[in-house]
Biopython code that builds the backbone (N, CA, C, O; Angstrom):
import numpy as np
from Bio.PDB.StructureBuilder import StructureBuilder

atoms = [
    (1, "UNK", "N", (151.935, -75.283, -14.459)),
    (1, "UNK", "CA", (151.939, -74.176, -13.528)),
    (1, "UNK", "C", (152.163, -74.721, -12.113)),
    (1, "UNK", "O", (151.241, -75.427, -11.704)),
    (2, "UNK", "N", (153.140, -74.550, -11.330)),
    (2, "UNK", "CA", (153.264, -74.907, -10.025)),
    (2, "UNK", "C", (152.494, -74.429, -9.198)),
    (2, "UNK", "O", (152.118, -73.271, -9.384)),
    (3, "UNK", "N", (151.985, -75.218, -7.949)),
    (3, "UNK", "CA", (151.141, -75.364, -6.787)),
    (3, "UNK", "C", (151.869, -74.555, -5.756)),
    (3, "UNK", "O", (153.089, -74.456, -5.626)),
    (4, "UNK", "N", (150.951, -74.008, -5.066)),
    (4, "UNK", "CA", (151.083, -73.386, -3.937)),
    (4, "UNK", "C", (152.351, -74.367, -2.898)),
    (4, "UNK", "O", (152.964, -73.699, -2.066)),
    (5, "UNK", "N", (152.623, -75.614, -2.976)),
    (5, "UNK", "CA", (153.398, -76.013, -2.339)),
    (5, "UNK", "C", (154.954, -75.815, -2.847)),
    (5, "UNK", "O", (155.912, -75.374, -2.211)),
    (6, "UNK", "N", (154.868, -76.407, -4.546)),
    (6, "UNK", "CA", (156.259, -75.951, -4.804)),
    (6, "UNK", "C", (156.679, -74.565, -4.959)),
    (6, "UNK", "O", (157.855, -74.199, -4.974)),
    (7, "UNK", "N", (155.484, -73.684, -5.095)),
    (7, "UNK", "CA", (156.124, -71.650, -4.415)),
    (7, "UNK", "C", (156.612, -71.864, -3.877)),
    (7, "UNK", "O", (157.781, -71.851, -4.263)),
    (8, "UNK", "N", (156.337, -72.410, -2.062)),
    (8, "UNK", "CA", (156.673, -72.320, -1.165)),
    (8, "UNK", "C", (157.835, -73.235, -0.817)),
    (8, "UNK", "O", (158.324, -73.131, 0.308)),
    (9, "UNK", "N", (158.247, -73.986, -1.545)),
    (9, "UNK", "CA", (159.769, -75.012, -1.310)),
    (9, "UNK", "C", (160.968, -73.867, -1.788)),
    (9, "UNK", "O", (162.112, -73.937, -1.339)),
    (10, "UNK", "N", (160.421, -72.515, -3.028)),
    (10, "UNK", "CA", (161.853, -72.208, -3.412)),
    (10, "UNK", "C", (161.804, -71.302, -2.415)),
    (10, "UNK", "O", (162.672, -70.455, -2.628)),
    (11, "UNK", "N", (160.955, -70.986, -1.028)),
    (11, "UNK", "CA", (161.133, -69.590, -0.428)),
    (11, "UNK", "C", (162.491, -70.199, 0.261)),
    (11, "UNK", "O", (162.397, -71.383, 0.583)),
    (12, "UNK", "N", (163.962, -69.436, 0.581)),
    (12, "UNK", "CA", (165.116, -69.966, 1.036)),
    (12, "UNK", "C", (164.789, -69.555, 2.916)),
    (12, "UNK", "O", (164.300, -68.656, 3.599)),
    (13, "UNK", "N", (165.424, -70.861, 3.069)),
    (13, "UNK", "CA", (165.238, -71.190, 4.618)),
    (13, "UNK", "C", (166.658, -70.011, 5.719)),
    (13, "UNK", "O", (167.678, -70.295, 6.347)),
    (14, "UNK", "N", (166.200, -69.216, 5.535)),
    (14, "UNK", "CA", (167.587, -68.632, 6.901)),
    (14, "UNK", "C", (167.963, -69.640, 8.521)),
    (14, "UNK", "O", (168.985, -69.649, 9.206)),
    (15, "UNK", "N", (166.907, -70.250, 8.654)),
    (15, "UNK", "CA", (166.968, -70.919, 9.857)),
    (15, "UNK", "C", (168.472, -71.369, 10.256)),
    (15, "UNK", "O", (169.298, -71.303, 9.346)),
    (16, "UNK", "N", (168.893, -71.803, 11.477)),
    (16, "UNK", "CA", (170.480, -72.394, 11.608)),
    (16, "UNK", "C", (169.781, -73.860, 11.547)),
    (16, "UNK", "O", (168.743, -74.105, 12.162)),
    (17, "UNK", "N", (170.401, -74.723, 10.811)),
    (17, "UNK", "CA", (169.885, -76.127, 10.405)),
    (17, "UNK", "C", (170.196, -77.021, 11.692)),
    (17, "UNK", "O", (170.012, -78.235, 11.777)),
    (18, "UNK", "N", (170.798, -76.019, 12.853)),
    (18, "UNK", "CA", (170.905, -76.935, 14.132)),
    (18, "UNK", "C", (169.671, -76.849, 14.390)),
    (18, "UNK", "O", (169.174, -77.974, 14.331)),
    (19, "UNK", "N", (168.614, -75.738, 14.756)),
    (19, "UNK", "CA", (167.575, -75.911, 15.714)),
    (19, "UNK", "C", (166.285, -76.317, 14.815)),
    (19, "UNK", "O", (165.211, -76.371, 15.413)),
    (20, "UNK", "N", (166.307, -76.639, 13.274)),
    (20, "UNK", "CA", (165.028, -77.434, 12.750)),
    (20, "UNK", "C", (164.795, -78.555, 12.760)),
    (20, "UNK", "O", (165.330, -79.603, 12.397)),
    (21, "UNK", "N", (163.504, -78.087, 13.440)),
    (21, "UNK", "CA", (162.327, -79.638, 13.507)),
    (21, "UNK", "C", (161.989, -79.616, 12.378)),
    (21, "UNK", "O", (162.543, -80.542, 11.785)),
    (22, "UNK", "N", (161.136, -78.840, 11.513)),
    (22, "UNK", "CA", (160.289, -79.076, 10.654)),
    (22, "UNK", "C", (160.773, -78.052, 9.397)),
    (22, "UNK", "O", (161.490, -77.052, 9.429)),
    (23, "UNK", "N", (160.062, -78.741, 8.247)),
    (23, "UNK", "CA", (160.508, -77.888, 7.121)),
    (23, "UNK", "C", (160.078, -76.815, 6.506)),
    (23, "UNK", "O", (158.866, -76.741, 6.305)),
    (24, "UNK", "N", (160.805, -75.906, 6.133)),
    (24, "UNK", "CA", (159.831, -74.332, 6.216)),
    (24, "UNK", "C", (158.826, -74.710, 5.294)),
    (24, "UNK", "O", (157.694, -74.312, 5.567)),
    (25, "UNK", "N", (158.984, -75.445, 4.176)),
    (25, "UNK", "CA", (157.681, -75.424, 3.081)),
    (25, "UNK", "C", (156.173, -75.811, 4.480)),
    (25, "UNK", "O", (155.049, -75.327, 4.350)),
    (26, "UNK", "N", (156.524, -76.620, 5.521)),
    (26, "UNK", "CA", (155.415, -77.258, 6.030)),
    (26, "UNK", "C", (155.339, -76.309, 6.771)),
    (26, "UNK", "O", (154.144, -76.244, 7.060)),
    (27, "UNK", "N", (155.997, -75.319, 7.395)),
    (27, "UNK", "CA", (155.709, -74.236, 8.233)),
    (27, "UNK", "C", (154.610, -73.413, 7.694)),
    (27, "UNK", "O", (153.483, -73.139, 8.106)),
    (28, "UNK", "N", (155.281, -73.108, 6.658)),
    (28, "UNK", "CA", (154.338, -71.886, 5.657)),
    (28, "UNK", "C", (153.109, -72.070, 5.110)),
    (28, "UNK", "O", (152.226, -71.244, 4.878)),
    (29, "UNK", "N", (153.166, -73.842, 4.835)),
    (29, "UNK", "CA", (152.036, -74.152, 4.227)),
    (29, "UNK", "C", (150.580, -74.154, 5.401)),
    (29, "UNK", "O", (149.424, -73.795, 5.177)),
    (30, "UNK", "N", (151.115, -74.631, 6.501)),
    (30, "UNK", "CA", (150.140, -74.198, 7.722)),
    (30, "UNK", "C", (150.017, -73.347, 8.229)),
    (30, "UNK", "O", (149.152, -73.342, 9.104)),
    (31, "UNK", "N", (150.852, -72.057, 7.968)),
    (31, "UNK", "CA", (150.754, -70.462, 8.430)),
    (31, "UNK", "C", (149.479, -69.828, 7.343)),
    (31, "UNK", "O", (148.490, -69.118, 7.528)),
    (32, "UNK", "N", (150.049, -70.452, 6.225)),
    (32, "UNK", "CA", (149.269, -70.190, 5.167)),
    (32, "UNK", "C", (147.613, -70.784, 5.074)),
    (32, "UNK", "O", (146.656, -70.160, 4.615)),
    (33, "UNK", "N", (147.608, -71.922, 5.549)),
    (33, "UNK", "CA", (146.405, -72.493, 5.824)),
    (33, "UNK", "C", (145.208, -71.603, 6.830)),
    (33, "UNK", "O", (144.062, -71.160, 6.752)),
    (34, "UNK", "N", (146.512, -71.712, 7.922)),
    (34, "UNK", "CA", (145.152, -70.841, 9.151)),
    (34, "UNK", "C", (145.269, -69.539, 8.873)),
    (34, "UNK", "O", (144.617, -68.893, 9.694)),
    (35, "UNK", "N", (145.825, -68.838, 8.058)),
    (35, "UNK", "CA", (145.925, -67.323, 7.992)),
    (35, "UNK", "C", (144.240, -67.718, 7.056)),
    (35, "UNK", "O", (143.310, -67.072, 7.539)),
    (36, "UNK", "N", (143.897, -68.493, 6.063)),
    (36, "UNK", "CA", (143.272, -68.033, 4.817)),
    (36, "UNK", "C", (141.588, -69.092, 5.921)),
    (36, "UNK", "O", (140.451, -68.998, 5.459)),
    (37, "UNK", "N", (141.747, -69.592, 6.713)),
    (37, "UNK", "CA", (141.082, -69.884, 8.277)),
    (37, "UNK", "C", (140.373, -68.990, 8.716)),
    (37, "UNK", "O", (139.173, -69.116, 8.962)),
    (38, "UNK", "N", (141.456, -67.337, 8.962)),
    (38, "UNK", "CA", (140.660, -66.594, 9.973)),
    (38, "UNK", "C", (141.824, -66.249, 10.698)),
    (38, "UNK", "O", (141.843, -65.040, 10.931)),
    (39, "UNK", "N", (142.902, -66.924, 11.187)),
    (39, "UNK", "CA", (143.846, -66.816, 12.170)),
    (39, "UNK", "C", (144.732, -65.621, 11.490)),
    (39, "UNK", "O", (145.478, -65.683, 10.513)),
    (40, "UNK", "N", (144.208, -63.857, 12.827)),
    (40, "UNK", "CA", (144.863, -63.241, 12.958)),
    (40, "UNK", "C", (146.033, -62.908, 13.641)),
    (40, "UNK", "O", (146.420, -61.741, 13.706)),
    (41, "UNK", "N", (146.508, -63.654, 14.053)),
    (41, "UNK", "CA", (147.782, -63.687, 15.465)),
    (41, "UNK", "C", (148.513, -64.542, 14.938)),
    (41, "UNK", "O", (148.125, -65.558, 14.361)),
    (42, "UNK", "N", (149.956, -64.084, 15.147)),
    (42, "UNK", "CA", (150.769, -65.650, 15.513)),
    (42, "UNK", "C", (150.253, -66.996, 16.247)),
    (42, "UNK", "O", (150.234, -68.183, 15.923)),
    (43, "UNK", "N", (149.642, -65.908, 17.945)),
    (43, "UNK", "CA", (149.004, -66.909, 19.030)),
    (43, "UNK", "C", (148.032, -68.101, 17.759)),
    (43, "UNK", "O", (148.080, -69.328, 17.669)),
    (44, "UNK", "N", (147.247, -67.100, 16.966)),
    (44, "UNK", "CA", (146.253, -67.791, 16.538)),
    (44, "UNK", "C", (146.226, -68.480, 15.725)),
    (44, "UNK", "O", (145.299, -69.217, 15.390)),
    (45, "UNK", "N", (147.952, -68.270, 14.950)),
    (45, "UNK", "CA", (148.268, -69.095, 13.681)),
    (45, "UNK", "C", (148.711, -70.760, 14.636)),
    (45, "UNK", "O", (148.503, -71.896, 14.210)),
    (46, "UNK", "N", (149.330, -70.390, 15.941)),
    (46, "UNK", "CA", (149.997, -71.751, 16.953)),
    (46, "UNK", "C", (148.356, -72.490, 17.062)),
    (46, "UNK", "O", (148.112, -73.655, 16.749)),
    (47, "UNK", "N", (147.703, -71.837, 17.400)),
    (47, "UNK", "CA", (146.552, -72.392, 17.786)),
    (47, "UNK", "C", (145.870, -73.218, 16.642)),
    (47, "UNK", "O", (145.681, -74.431, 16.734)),
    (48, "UNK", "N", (145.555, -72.542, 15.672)),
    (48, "UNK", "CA", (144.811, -73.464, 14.791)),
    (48, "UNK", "C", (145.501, -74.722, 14.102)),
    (48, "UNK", "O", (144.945, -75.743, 13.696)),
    (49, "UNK", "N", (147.264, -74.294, 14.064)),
    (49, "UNK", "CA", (147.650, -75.751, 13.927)),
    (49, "UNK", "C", (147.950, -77.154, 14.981)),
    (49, "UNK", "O", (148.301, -78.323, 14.821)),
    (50, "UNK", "N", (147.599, -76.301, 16.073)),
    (50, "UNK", "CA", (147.937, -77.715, 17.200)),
    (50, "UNK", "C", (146.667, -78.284, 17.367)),
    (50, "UNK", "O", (146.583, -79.387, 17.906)),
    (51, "UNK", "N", (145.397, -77.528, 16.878)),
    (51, "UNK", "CA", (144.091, -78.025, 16.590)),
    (51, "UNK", "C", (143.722, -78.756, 15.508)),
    (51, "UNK", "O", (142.817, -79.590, 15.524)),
    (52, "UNK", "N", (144.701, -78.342, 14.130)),
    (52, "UNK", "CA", (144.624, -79.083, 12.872)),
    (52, "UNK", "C", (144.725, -80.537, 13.111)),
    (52, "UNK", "O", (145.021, -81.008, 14.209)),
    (53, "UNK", "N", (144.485, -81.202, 12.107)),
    (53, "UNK", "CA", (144.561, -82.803, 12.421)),
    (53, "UNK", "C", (145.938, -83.408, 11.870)),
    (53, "UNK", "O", (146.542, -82.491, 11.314)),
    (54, "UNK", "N", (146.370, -84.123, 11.837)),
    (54, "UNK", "CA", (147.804, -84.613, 11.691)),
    (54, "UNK", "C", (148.316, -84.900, 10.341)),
    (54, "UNK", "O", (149.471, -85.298, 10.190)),
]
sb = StructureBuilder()
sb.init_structure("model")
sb.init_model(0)
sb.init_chain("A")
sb.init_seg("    ")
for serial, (resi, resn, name, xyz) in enumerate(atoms, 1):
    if name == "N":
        sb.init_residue(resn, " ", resi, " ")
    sb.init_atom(name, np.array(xyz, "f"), 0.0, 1.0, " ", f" {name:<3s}", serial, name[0])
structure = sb.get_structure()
């Protein structure tokens, strides 16, 4: 049964592959993190990951 990480590798990326830093699986997986945190906001989803540890 696949993990919450490989769900999130088949979600397809729309991004223009000029302006990515980072990879949507790692986006989501930390949207996903601080959403299940508490973090109601975008503001609050930015926040809890620049607070997360590395």
């Amino acid at each position: 049964m696949p993990g919450l990480l490989e769900r999130l590798a088949e979600v397809p990326d729309p991004r223009d592959p000029r302006g990515v830093r980072h990879a949507l699986v790692v986006v989501l997986a930390l949207t996903a993190c601080a959403v299940l945190a508490g973090a109601r906001s975008l503001l609050a989803v930015g926040e809890w990951i620049a607070d997360a540890p590395p």
